[in-house]
DOZAMAR-84401 format. One record per residue: residue in one letter; y, z, x of N, C-alpha, C in turn. Coordinates in steps of 0.2 Angstrom, whole numbers, plus 2048, in hexadecimal, padded with zeros to 3 digits. Atoms other than C-alpha are relative to their C-alpha. Layout:
<margus>
MARGU  type   nY   nZ   nX  caY  caZ  caX   cY   cZ   cX
MARGU     A    Y    Z    X    Y    Z    X    Y    Z    X
...
</margus>
This chain:
<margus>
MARGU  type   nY   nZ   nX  caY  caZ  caX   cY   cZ   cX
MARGU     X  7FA  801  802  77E  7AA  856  803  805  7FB
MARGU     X  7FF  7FB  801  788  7B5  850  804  7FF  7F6
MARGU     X  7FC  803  807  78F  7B2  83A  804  804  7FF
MARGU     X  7F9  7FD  802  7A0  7B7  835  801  7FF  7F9
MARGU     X  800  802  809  7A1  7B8  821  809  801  801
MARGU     X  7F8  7FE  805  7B4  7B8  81A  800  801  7FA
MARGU     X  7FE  802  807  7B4  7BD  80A  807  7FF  7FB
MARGU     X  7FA  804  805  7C5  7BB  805  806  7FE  805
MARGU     X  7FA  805  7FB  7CF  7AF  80F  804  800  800
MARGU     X  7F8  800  804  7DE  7AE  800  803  807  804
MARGU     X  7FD  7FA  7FF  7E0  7BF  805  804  800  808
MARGU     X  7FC  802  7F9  7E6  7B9  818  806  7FC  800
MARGU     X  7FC  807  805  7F0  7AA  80F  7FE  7FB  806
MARGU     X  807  806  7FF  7E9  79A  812  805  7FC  804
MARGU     X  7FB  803  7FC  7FA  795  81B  800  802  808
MARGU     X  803  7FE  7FA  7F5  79F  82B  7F7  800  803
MARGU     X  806  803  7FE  7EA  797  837  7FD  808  806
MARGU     X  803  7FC  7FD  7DC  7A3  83E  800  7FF  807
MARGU     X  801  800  7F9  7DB  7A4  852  7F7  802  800
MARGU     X  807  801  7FF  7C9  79F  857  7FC  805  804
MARGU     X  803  7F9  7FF  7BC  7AD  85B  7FA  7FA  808
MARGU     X  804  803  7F9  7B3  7AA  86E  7F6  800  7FE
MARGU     X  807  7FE  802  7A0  7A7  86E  7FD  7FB  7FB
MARGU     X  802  804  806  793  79F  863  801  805  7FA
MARGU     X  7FE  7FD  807  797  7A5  852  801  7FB  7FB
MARGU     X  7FE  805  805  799  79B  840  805  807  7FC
MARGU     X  7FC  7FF  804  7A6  7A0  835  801  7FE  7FA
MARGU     X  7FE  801  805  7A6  7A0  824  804  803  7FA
MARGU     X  7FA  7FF  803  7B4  79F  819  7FD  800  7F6
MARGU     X  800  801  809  7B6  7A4  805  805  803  7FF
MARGU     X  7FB  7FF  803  7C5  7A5  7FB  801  808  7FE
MARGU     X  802  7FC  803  7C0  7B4  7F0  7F9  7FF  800
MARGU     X  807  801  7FF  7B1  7BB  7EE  7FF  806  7F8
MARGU     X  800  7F7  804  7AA  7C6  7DE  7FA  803  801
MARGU     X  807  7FC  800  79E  7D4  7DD  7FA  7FD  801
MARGU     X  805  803  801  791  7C9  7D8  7FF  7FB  808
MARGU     X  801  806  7F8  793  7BF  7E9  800  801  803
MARGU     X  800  7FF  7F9  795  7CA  7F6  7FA  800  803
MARGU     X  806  7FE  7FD  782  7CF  7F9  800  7F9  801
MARGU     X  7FF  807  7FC  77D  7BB  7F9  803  7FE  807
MARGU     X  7F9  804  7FD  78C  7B6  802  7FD  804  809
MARGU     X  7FD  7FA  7FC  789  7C5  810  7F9  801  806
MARGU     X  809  7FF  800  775  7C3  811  7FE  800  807
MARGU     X  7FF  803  7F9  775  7BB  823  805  803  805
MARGU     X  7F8  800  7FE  786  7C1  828  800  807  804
MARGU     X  800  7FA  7F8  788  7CC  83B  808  803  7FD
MARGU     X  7F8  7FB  803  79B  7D0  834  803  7FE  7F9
MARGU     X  7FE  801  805  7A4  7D0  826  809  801  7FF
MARGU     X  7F9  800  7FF  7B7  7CD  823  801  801  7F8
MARGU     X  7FC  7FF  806  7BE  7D6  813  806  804  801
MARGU     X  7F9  7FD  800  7CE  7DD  80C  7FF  806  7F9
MARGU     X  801  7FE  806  7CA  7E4  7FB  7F9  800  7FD
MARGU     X  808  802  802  7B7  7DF  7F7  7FE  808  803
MARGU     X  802  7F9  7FF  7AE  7EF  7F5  7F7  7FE  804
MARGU     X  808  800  7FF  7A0  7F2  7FF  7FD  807  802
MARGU     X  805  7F7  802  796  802  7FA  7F9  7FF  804
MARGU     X  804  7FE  7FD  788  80A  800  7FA  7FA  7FC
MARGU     X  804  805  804  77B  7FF  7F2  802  7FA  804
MARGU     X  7FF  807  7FF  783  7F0  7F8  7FF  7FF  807
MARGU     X  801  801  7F8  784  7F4  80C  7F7  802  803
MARGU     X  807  802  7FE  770  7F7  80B  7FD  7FC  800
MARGU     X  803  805  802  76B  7E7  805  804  7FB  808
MARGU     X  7FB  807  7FD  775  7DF  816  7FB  804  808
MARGU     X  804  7FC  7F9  767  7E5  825  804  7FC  805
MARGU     X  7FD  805  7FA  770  7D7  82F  807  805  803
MARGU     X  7FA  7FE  800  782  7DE  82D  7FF  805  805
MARGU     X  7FE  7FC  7FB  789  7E6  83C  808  803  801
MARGU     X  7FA  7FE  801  79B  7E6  83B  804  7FE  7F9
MARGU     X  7F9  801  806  7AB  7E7  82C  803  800  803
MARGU     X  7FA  7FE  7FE  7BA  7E1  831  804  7FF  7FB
MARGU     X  7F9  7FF  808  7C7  7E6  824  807  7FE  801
MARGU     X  7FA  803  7FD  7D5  7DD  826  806  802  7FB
MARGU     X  7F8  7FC  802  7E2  7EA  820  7FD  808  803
MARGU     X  801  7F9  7FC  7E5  7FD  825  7FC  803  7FA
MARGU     X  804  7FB  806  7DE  804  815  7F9  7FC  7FF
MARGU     X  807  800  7FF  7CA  807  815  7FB  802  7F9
MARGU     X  803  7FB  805  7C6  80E  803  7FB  7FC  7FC
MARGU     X  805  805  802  7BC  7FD  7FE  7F9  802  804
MARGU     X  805  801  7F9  7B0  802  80B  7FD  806  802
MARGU     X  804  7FA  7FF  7A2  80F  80B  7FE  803  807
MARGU     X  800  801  7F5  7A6  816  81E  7F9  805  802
MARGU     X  806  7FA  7FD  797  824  81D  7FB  7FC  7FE
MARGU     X  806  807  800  78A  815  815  801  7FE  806
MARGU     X  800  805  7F9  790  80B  824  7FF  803  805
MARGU     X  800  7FD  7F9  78F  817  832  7F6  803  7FF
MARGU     X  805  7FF  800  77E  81C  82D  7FB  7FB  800
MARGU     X  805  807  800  778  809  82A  801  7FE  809
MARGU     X  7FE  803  7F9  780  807  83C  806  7FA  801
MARGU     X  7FA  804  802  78E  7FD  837  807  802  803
MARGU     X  7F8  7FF  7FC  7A0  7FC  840  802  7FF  7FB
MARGU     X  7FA  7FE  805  7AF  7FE  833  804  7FD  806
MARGU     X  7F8  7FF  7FD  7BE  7F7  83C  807  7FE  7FB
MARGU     X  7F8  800  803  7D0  7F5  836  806  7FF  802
MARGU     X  7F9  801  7FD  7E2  7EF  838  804  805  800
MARGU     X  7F8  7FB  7FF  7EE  7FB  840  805  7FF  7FF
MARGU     X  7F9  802  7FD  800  7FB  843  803  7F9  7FF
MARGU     X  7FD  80C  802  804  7E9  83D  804  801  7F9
MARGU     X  7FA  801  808  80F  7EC  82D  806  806  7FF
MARGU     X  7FB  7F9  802  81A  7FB  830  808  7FF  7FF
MARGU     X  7FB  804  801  82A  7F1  831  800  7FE  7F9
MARGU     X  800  803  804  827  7E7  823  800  806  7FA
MARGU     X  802  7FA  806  81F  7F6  817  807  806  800
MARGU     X  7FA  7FC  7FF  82F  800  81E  806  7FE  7FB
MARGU     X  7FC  807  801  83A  7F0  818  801  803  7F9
MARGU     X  7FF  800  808  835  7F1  807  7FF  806  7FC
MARGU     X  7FE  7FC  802  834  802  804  808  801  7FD
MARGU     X  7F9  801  802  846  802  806  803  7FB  7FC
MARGU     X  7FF  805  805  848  7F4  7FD  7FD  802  7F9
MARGU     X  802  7FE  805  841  7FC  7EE  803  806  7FE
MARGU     X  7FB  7F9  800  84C  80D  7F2  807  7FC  7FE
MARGU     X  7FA  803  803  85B  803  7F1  801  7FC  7F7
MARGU     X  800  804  806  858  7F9  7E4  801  806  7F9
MARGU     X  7FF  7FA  806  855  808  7D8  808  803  800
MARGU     X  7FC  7FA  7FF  862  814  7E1  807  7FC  7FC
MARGU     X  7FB  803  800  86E  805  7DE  802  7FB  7F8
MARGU     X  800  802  804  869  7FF  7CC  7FF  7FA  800
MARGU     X  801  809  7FD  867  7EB  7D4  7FE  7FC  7F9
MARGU     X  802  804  805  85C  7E8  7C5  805  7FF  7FA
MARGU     X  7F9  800  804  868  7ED  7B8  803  7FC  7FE
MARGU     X  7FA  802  800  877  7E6  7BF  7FE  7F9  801
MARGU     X  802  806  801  86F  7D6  7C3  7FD  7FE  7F8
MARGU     X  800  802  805  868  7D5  7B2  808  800  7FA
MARGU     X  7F8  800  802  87C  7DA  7AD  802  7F8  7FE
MARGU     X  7FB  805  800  882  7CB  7B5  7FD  7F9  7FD
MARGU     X  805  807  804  875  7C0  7AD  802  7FF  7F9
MARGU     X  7FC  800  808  87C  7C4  79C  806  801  801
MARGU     X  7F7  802  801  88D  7C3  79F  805  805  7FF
MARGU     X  7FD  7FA  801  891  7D3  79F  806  802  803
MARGU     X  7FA  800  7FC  89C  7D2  7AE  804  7FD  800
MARGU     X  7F9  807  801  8A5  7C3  7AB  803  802  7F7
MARGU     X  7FE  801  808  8A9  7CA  798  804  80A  802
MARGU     X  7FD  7F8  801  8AE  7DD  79F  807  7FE  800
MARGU     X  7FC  800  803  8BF  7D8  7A2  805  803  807
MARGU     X  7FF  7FF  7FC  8BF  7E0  7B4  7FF  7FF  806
MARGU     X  801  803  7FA  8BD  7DE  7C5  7FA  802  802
MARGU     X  806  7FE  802  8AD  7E8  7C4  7FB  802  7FC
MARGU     X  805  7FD  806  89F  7ED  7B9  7FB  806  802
MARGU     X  802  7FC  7FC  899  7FE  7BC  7FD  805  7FB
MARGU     X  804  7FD  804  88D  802  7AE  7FA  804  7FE
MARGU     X  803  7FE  7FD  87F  809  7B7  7FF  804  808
MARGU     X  7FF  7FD  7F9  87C  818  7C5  7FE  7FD  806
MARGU     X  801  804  7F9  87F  812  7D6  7FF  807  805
MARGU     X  802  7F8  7FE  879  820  7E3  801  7FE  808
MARGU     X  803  802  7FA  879  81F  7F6  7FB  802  802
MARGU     X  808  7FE  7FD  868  822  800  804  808  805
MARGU     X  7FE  7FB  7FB  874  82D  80D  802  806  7FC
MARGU     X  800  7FA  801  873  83F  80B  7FB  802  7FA
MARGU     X  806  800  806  864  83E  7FF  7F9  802  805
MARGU     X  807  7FE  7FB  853  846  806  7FA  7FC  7FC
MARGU     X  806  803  801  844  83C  805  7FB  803  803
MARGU     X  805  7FE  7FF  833  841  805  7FB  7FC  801
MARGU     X  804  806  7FE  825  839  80D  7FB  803  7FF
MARGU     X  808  7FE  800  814  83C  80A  7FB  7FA  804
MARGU     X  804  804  7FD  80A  834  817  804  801  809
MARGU     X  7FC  801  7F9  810  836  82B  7FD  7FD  805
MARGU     X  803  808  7FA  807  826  833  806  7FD  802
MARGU     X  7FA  805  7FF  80F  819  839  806  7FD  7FB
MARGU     X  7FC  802  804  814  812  829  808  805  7FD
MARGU     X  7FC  7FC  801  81C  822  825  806  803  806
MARGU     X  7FB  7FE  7F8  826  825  837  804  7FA  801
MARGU     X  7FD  807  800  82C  812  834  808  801  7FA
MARGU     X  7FB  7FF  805  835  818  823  803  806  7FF
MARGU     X  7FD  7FA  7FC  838  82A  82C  806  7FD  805
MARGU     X  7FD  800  7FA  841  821  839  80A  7FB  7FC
MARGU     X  7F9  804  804  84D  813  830  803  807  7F8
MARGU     X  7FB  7FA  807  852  825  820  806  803  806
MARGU     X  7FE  7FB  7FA  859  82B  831  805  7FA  801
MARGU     X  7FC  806  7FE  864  81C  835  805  800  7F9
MARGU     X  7FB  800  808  86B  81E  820  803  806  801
MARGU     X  7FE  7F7  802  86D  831  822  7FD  802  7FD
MARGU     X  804  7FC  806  861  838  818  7FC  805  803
MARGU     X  805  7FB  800  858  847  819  7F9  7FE  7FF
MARGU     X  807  801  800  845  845  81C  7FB  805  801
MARGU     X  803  7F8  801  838  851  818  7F8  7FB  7FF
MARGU     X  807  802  800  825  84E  81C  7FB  805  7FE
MARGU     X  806  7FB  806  817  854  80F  7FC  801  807
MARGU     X  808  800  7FD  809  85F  816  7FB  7FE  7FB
MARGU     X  803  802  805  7FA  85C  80E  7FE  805  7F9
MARGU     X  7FF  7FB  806  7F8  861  7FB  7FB  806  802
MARGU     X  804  7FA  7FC  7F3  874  7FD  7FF  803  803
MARGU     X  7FF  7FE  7FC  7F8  878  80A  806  800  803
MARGU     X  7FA  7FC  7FF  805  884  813  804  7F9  805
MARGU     X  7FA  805  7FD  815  87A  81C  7FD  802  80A
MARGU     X  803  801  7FA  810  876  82D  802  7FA  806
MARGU     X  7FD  804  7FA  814  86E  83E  808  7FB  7FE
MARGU     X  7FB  806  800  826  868  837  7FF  7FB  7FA
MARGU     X  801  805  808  81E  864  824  801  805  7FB
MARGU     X  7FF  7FC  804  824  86B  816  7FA  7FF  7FB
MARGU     X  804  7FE  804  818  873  80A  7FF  7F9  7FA
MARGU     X  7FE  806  804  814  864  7FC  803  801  7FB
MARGU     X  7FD  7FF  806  819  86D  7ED  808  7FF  800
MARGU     X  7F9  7FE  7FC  82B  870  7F6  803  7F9  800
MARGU     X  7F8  807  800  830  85D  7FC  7FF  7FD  7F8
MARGU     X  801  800  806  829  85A  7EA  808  801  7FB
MARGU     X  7FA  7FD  801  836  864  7E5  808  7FE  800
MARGU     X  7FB  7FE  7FA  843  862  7F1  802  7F8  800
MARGU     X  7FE  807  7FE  844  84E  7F4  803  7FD  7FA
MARGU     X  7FA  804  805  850  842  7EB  7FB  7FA  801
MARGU     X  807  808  800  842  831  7EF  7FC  804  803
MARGU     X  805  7FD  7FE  831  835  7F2  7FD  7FB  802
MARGU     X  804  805  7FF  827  829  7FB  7F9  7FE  803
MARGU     X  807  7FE  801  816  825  7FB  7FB  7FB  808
MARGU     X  801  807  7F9  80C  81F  80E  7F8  804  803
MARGU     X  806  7FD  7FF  7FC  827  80D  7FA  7FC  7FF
MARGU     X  806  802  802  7EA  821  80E  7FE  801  7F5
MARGU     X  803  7FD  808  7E1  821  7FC  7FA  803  802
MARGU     X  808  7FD  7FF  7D1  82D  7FF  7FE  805  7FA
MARGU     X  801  7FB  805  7CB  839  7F2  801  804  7FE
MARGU     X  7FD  7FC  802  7D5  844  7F6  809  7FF  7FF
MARGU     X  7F8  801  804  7E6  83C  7F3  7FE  7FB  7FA
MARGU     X  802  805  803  7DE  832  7E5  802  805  7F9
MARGU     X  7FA  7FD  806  7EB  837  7D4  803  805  804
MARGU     X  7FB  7F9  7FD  7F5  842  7E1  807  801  7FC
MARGU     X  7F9  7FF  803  805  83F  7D7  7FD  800  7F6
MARGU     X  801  7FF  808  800  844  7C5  806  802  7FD
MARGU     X  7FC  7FC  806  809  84C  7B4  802  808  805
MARGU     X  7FB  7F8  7FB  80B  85F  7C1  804  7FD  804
MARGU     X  7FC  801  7F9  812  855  7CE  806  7FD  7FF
MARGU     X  7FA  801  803  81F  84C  7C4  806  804  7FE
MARGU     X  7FD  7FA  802  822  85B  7BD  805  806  804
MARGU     X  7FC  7FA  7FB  828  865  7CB  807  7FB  804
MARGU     X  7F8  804  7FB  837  853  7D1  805  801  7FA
MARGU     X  7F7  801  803  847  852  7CD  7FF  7FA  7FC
MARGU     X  7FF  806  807  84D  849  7BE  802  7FA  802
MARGU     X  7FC  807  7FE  857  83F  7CA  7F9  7FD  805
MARGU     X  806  804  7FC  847  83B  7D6  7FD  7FA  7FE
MARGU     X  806  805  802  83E  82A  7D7  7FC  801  807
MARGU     X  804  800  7FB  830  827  7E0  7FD  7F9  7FF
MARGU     X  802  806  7FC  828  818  7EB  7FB  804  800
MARGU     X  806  801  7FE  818  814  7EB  7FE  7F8  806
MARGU     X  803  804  7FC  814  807  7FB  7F9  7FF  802
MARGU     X  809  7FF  7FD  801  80D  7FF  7FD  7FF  7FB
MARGU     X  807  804  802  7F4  80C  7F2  803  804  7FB
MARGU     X  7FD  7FB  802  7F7  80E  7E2  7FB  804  7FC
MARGU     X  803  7FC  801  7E7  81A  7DC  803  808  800
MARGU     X  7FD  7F8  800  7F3  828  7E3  803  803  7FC
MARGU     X  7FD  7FF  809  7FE  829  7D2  7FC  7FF  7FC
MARGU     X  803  800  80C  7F7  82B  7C0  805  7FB  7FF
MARGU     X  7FC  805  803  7FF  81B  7BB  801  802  7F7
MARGU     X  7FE  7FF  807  7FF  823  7AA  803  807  800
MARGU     X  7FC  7F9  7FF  807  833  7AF  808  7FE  802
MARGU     X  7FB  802  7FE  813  827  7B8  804  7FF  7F9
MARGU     X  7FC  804  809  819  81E  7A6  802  805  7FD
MARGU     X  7FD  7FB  805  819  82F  79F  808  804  802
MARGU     X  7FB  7FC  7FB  824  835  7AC  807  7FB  7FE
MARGU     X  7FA  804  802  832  826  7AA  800  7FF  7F9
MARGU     X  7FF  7FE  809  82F  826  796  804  807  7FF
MARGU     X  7FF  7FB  7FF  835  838  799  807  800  801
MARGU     X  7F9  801  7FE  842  836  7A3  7FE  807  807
MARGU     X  802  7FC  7FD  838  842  7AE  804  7FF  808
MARGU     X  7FC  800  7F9  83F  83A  7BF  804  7F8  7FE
MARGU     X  7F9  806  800  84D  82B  7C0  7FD  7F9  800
MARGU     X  801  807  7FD  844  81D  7C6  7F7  800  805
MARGU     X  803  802  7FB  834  815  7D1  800  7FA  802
MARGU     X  801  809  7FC  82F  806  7DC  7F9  7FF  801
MARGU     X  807  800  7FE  81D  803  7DE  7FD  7F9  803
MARGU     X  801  806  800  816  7F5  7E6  7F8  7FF  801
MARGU     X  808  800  800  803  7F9  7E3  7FE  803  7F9
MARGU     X  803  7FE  808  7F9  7FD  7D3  7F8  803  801
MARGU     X  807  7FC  7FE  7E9  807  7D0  7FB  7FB  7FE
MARGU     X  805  806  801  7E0  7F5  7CB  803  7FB  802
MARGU     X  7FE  806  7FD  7E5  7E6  7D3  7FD  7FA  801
MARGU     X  7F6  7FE  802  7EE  7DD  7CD  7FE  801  7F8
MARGU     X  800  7FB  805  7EF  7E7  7BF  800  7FC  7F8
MARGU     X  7FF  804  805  7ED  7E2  7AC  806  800  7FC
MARGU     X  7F8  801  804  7FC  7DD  7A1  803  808  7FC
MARGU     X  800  7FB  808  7FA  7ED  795  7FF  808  806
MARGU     X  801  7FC  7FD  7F6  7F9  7A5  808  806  7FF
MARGU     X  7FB  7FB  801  802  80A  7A6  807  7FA  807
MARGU     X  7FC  802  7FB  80A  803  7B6  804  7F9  7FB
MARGU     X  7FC  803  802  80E  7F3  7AD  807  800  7F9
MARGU     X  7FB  7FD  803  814  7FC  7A0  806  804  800
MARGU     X  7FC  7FF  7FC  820  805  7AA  805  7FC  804
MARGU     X  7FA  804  7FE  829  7F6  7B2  801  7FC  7FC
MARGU     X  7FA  801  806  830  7F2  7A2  808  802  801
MARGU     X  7FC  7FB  7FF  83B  7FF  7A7  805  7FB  804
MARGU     X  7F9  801  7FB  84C  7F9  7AF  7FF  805  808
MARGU     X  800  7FA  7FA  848  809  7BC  7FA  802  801
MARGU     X  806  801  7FD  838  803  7C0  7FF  7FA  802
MARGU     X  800  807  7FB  834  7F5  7CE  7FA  800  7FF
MARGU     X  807  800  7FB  823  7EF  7D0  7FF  7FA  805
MARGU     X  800  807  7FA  81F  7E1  7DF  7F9  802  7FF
MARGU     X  806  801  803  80F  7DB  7DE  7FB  7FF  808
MARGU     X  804  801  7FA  806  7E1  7F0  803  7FE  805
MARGU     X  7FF  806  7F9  810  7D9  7FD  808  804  804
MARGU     X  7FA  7FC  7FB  81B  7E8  805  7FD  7FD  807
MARGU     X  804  802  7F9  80E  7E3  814  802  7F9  802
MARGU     X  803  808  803  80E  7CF  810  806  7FC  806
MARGU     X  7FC  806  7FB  81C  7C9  81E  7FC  7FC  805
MARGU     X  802  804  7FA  81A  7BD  829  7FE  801  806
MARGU     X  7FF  7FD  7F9  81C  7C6  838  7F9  806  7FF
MARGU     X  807  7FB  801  80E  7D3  831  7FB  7FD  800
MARGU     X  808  802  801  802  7C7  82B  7FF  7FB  806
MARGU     X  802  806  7FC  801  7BC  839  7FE  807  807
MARGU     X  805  7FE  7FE  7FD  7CE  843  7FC  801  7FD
MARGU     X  806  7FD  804  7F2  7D5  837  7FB  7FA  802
MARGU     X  806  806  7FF  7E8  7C3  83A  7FE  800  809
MARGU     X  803  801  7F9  7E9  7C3  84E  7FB  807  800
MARGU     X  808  7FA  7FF  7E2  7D5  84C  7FC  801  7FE
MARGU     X  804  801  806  7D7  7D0  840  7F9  7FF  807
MARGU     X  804  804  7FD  7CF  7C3  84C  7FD  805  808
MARGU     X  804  801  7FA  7CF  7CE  85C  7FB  807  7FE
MARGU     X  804  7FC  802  7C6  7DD  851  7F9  7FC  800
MARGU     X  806  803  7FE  7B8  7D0  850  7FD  7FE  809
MARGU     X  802  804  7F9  7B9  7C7  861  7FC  80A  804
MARGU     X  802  7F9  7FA  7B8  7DC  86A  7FA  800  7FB
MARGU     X  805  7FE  803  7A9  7DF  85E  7FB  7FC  801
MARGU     X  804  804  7FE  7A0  7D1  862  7FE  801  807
MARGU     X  804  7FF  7F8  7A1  7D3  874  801  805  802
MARGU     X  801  7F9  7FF  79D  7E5  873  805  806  802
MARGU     X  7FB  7F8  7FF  7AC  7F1  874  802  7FC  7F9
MARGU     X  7FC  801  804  7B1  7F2  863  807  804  802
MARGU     X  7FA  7FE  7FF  7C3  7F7  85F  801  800  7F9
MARGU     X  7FC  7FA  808  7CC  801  84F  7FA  801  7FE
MARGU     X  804  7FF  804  7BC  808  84B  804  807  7F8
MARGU     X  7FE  7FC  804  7BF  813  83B  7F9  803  7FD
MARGU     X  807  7FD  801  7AD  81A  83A  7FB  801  806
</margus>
């Protein structure tokens, strides 16, 4: 019989029911899990269903049973893939299930800045507009997205989703190569859209080597007027280069909807940044629609079902 651990269930939401896995199997369910509880928890266990729970090479040797991780999100950085391919361990992951949504709220974070939303809505809460005297109140920059070039860093899905609707606004779109290197297949050099982009937005993996890709140089080389989106992971920014950066006045605005700790401390740089009027933060849930999580879960369930009956699928190691 074959055991299923979940170590974090919350993280599915506990409002979506799971579709049952074929075969003998047990299933067990845990809310959260911390450090301290994953070896126990895991001791017995042929698969494991995490989202965030690190499991490093010390902890994936103490698991001789462990055969498969299914990660029930597209980002893998919790998760030692060279430990695991060496212990004999399958890695899989959720593809293509949230590119709508994460598209969604990118712009929903571009607007909002471009458009002052917070501002003005904090305007008409104090009474600003009922006290101007006029038919409108217009004491913050409103900007269109059209004819503004955005820059994308990352060209997966997520990023060809929020390539496809800047095209639909008018916007010029310019796709980073990687830092380092020269412009290529139809991507402009990184220093350049850096340079050159009016929104910058962020749809990359976190690996080591984009891991602080947006520091104090990189700020340094945007426009005064640029913000930039972060929807991927936030590791990628220096949260404290970020603060310096809108303390400064060094670019106009950001949106973030991830943090280098999560969920981040009261005092961290990021939450000291969206203090700012012309700083968003959303707390994880560009992915979190309905219509996503309810694939992210069906293709949760048949990453196990193919794995149990021997054709895995999305391997990522």
């Amino acid at each position: 019989m074959a055991i299923v651990v979940c170590l974090e269930r919350d993280s599915l939401g506990q409002q979506f029911t799971l579709p049952s896995l074929n075969g003998d199997h047990e299933w067990r369910d845990y809310p959260s899990t911390t450090p301290e509880q994953v070896a126990p928890r895991l001791r017995d266990a042929d698969v494991v269903v995490v989202n965030k729970v690190v499991l490093n090479e010390s902890l994936l040797s103490q698991l001789p049973k462990l055969k498969c991780i299914a990660v029930s999100a597209t980002g893998v950085n919790n998760v030692d893939l060279s430990a695991a391919s060496r212990l004999g361990i399958k890695v899989c992951n959720i593809q293509r299930y949230s590119g709508d949504g994460v598209a969604e709220h990118t712009f929903m974070l571009m607007l909002a800045l471009r458009r002052s939303l917070i501002s003005y809505h904090q305007a008409q809460q104090n009474g600003h507009w009922q006290a101007c005297g006029q038919f409108f109140y217009a004491d913050f920059p409103i900007d269109n997205l059209k004819g503004q070039t955005l820059g994308l860093i990352g060209s997966g899905d997520l990023g060809q989703h929020v390539a496809h609707i800047a095209q639909a606004f008018g916007m010029k779109v310019l796709f980073a190569a990687r830092k380092g290197q020269a412009a290529s297949n139809g991507k402009v050099a990184f220093e350049q859209l850096l340079e050159q982009s009016d929104i910058i937005s962020l749809h990359c993996p976190l690996t080591p080597e984009t891991q602080n890709l947006i520091g104090e140089p990189e700020f340094a080389k945007m426009k005064e007027t640029a913000i930039l989106i972060n929807t991927a992971r936030g590791g990628i920014v220096n949260e404290q280069a970020l603060l310096q950066a809108l303390e400064t006045k060094q670019i106009a605005g950001a949106g973030f909807d991830v943090s280098e700790q999560e969920p981040p401390s009261d005092n961290s740089p990021l939450m000291q940044a969206a203090q700012y009027d012309n700083c968003i933060v959303t707390p994880h849930i560009a992915w979190a629609s309905q219509q996503s999580r309810q694939i992210l879960i069906d293709q949760l369930i048949h990453n196990i079902q193919s794995f149990l009956d021997g054709h895995p699928k999305h391997l990522v190691n």
